[in-house]
C-alpha positions in Angstrom: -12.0 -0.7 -14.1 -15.2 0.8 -12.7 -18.4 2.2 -14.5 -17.2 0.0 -17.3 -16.4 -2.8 -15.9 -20.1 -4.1 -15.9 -21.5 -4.6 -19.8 -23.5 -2.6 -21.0 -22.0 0.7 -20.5 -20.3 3.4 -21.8 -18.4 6.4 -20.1 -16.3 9.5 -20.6 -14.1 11.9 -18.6 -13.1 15.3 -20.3 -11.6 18.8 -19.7 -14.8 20.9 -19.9 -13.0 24.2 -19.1 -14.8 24.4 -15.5 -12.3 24.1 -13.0 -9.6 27.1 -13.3 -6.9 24.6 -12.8 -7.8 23.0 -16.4 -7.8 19.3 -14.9 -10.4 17.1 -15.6 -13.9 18.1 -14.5 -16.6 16.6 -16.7 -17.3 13.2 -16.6 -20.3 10.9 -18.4 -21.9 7.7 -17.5 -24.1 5.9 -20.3 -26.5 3.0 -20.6 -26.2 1.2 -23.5 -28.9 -1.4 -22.4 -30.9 -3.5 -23.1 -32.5 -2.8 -19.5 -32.7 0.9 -18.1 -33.6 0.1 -14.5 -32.4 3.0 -11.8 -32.1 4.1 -8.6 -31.2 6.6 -6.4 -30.4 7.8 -2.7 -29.7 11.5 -1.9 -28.6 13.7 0.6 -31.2 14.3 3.6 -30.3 17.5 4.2 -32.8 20.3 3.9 -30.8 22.9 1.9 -30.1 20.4 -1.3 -28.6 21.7 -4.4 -29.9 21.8 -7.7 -29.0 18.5 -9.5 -30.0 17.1 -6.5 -34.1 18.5 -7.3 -33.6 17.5 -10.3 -32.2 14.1 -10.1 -34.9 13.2 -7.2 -37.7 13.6 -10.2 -35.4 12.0 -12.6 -35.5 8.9 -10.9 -38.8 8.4 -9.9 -40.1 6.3 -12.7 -36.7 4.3 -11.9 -35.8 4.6 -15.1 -31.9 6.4 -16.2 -29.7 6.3 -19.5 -27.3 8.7 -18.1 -25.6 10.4 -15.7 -24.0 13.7 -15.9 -21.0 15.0 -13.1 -19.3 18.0 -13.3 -17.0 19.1 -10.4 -15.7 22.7 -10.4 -19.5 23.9 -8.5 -22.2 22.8 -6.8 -24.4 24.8 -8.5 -25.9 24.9 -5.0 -27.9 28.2 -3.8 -27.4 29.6 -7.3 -31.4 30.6 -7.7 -33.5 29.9 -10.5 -30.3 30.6 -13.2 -28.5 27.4 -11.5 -31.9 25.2 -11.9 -31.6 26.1 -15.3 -28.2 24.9 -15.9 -29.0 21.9 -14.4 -31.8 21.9 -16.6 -30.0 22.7 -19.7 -27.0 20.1 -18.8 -29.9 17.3 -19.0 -31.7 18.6 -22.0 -27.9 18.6 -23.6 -27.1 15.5 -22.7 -30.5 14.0 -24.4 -29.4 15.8 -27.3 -26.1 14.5 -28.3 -27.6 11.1 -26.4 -30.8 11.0 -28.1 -32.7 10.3 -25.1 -34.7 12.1 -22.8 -33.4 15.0 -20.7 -35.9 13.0 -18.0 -33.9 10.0 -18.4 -30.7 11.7 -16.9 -29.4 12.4 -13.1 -26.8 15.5 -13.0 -24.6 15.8 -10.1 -22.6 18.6 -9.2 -19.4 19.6 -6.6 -17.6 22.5 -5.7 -18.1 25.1 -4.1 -21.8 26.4 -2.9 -23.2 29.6 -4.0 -20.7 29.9 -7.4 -22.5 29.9 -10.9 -21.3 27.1 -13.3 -20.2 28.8 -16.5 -23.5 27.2 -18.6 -21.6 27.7 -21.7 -18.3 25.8 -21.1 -20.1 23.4 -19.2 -23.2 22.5 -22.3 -19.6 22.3 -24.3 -18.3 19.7 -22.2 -21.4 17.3 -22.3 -20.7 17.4 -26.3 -16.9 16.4 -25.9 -17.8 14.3 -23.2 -20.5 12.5 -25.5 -18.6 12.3 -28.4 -15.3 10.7 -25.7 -17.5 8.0 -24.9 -15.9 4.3 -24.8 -16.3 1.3 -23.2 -12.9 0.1 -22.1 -11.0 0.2 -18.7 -9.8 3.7 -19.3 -13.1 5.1 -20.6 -14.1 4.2 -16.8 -11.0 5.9 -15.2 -11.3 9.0 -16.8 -14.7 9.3 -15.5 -13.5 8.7 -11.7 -10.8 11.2 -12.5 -13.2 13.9 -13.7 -15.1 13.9 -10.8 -12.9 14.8 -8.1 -12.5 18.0 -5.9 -9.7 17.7 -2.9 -9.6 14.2 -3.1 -6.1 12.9 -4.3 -6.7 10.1 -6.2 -9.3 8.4 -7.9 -12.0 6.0 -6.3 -13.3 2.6 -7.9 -14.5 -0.5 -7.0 -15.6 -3.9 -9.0 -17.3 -7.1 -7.9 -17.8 -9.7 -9.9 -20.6 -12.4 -8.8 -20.3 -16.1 -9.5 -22.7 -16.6 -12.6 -21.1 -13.7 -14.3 -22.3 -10.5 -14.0 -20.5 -7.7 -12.3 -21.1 -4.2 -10.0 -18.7 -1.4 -10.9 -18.3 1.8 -9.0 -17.0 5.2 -9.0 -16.8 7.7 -6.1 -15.3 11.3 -5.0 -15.4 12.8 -1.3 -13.0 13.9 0.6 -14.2 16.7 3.0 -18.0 17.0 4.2 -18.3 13.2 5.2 -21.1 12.8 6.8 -24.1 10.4 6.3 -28.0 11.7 4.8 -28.9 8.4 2.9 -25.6 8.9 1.1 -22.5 10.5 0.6 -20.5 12.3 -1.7 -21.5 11.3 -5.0 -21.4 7.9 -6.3 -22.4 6.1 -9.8 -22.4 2.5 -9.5 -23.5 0.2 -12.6 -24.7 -3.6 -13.1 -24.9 -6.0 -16.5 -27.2 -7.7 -13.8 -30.8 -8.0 -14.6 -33.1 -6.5 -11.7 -36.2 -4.0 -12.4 -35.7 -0.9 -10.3 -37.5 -1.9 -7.4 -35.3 -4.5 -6.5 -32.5 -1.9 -7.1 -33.7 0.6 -5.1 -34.1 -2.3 -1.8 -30.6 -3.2 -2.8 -28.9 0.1 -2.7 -31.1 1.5 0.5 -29.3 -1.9 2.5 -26.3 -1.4 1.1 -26.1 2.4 1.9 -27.8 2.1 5.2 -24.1 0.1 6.0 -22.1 1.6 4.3 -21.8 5.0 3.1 -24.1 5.7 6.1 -21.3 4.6 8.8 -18.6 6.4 7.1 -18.5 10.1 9.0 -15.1 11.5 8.7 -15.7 15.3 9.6 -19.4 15.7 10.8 -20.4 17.9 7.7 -23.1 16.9 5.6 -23.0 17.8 1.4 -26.2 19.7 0.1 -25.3 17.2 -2.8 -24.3 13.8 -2.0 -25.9 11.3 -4.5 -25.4 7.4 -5.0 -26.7 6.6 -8.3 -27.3 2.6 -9.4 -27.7 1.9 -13.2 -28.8 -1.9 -14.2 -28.0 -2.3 -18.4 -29.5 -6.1 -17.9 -26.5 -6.9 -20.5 -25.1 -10.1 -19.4 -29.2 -11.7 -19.7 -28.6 -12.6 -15.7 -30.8 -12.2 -12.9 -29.4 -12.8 -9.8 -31.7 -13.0 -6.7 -32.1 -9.7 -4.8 -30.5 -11.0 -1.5 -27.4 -12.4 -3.4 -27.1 -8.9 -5.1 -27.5 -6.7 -2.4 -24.3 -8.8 -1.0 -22.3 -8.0 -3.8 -23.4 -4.0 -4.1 -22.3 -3.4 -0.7 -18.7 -4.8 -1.0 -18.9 -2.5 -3.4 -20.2 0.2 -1.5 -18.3 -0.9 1.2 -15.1 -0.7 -0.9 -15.4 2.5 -2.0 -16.5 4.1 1.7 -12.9 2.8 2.9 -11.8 4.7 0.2 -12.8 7.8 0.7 -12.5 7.4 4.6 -8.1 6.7 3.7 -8.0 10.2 1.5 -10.2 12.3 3.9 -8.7 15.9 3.6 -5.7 16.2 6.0 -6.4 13.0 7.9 -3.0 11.4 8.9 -5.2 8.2 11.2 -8.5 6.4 9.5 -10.5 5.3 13.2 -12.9 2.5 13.0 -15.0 3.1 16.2 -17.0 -0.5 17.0 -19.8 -0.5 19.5 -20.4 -3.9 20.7 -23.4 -5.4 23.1 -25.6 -2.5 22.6 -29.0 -2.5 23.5 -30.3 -2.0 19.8 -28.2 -1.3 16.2 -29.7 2.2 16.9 -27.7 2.4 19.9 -24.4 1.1 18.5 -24.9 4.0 15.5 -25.3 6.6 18.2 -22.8 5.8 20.2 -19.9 5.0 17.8 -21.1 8.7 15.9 -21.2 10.5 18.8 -17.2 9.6 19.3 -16.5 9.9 15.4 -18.0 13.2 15.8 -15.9 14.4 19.5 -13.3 17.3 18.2 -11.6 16.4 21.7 -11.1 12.1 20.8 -10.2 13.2 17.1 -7.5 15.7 18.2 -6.2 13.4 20.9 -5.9 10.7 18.4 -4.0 13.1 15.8 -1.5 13.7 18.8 -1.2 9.9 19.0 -2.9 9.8 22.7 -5.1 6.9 23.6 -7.4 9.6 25.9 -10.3 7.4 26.9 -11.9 9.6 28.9 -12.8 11.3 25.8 -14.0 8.1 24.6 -17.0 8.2 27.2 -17.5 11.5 27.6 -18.5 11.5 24.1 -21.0 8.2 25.3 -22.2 10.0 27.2 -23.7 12.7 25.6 -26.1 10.1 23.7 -29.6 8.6 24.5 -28.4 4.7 24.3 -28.9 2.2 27.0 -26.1 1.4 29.2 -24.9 1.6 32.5 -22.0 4.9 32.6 -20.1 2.5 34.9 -19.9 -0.6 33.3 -18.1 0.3 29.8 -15.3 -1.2 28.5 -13.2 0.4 26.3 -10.1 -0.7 23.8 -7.8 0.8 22.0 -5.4 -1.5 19.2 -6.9 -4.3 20.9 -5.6 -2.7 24.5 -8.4 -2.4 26.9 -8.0 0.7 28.6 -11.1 0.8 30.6 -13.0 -2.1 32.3 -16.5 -1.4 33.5 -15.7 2.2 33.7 -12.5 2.2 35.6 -8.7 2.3 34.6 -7.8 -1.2 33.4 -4.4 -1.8 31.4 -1.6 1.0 30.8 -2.1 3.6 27.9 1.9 3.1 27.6 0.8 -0.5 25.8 -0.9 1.1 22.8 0.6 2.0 19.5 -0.6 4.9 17.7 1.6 5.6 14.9 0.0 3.4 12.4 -2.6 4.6 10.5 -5.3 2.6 11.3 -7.1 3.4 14.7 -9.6 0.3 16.1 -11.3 1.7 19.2 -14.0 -0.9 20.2 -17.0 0.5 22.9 -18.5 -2.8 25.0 -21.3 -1.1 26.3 -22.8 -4.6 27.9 -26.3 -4.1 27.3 -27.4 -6.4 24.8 -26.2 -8.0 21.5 -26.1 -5.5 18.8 -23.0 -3.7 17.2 -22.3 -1.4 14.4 -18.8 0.7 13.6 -18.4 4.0 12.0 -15.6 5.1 10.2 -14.1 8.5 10.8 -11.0 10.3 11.0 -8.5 12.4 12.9 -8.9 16.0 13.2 -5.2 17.7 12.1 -3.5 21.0 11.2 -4.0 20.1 7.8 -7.5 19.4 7.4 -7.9 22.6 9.1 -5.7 24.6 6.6 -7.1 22.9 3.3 -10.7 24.1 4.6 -10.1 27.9 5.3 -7.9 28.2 2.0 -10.3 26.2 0.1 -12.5 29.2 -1.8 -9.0 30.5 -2.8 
């Protein structure tokens, strides 16, 4: 279960006719109520596509009933005709809804600079609408419709002691790279919160999450994480106890994504430790997640260190260059900048890279999740228009 495992809401996932393949690629979230509290983190790049405009007014009087995804497009550099699909898809969905067009976020994915067939896709809100359960598989179908290169399906539940419940849907699998957000995400809540407690929720739980994950450096023109509060099971949890609860969640669903990152055959979790500031943790773990030389060496199953701090050492963090530690597998490697134990000890092969950064400078940390660079992720990208 995901957007439907809270109460309170209703979703759908339909064959709209957009994707040439004729899979899935329409999917609808509803708020059945009694509470329509939103809100909503975007992208931070500057060239942002246009569900994205749209969706940032939507949600200003943190109030949303729906939410609207169609993959397939972007509808991204597509001019004033794109706006006014993403226009239309909103006023469509208030139609067969009977709300307002206001009241609804649309996000799109695909390709940029492709016009969305308007036709097939106004179609697809109506079967969409009129698909639109409840149950467990209501919920899947909705996480299936969204997806582009990813190979599976993302969702994630929590369930809080006094009984009410986070649910959670997400697609990404290529341009990984944080702005607030990434990808796009709808997660929904029975709990009762008004919006501005939502919004102070989801910024925390973002800022730790989906923010730390940076598989390939790239940043979407349309990443959105939407939050939807129906205030269906009557309870209000404190703010502090919910924010806990959205960013397993989020959390859950980052890992996710970070696992079925296009062509990725390691997932790296790169922890700075003893850093001057959280600030300088971030920066230095990104600045490794984002070397092309550490990711290739760690596809070719080489613990290469040095690229480890030359990548360090490109950032504005406090440290001395010649007292770093670093660790690979729990093998440290380097000791205040010089050769410590043998690179024969560490293991590779599994999956799962831990690559921890002692920078000795104070007491903060943070970790960033990234990935290898392979043949593969390099082949899906240039084939990917075709």
């Amino acid at each position: 279960m995901s957007v439907t495992a809270a109460q309170g809401f209703a979703a759908a996932g339909v064959r709209a006719g957009i994707k040439a393949s004729g899979n899935p690629d329409l999917a609808l979230v509803y708020n059945l109520g009694p509470s329509k509290a939103a809100a909503a983190v975007f992208t931070s790049n500057r060239c942002q596509a246009n569900p994205v405009l749209w969706s940032r007014e939507a949600i200003k009087d943190g109030v949303i009933e729906a939410v609207v995804l169609n993959s397939g497009g972007a509808n991204c550099y597509t001019g004033a005709a794109g706006f006014q699909t993403t226009h239309a898809t909103a006023e469509k969905v208030g139609e067969a809804l009977g709300i307002s067009a206001g009241d609804v976020i649309v996000c799109s994915t695909g390709l940029i600079g492709d016009q969305l067939p308007r036709a097939t896709l106004l179609d697809g809100v109506v079967l969409a609408a009129a698909a639109l359960a409840t149950t467990p598989e209501a919920g899947e179908d909705a996480a299936s419709a969204i997806i582009t290169t990813d190979t599976h399906a993302k969702q994630a539940v929590f369930r809080g002691d006094a009984g009410w419940t986070i649910g959670g849907m997400a697609k990404g699998a290529g341009m990984l790279a944080p702005g607030l957000a990434t990808m796009l995400v709808v997660v929904t809540t029975d709990a009762d919160l008004a919006a501005s407690d939502l919004d102070a929720a989801l910024r925390r739980a973002t800022a730790v999450t989906f923010d730390r994950l940076d598989s390939d450096g790239c940043m979407s023109t349309n990443d959105t994480v939407a939050l939807l509060a129906s205030g269906a099971s009557g309870i209000a949890p404190e703010t502090a106890e919910f924010t806990v609860g959205l960013t397993a969640v989020c959390r859950d669903l980052a890992l996710q994504l970070q696992s079925d990152a296009e062509g990725a055959s390691h997932d790296i979790d790169i922890a700075v430790v003893e850093a001057a500031t959280e600030e300088d943790a971030v920066e230095v773990a990104r600045a490794v997640s984002r070397s092309n030389l550490f990711k290739a060496a760690i596809f070719g199953n080489d613990p290469n260190w040095g690229r480890v701090l030359a990548a360090v050492g490109t950032t504005t963090a406090a440290f001395d260059p010649y007292g770093i530690d670093v660790a690979f597998n729990g093998v440290q490697l380097c000791k205040a900048g010089e050769p410590f134990e043998s690179r024969d000890l560490v293991d590779l092969s599994p999956r799962r890279v831990e690559v921890l950064i002692n920078l000795h400078a104070g007491s903060r940390s943070a970790t960033i999740w990234t990935n290898d660079l392979t043949h593969d992720y390099v082949h899906e990208n240039s084939a990917y228009a075709s």
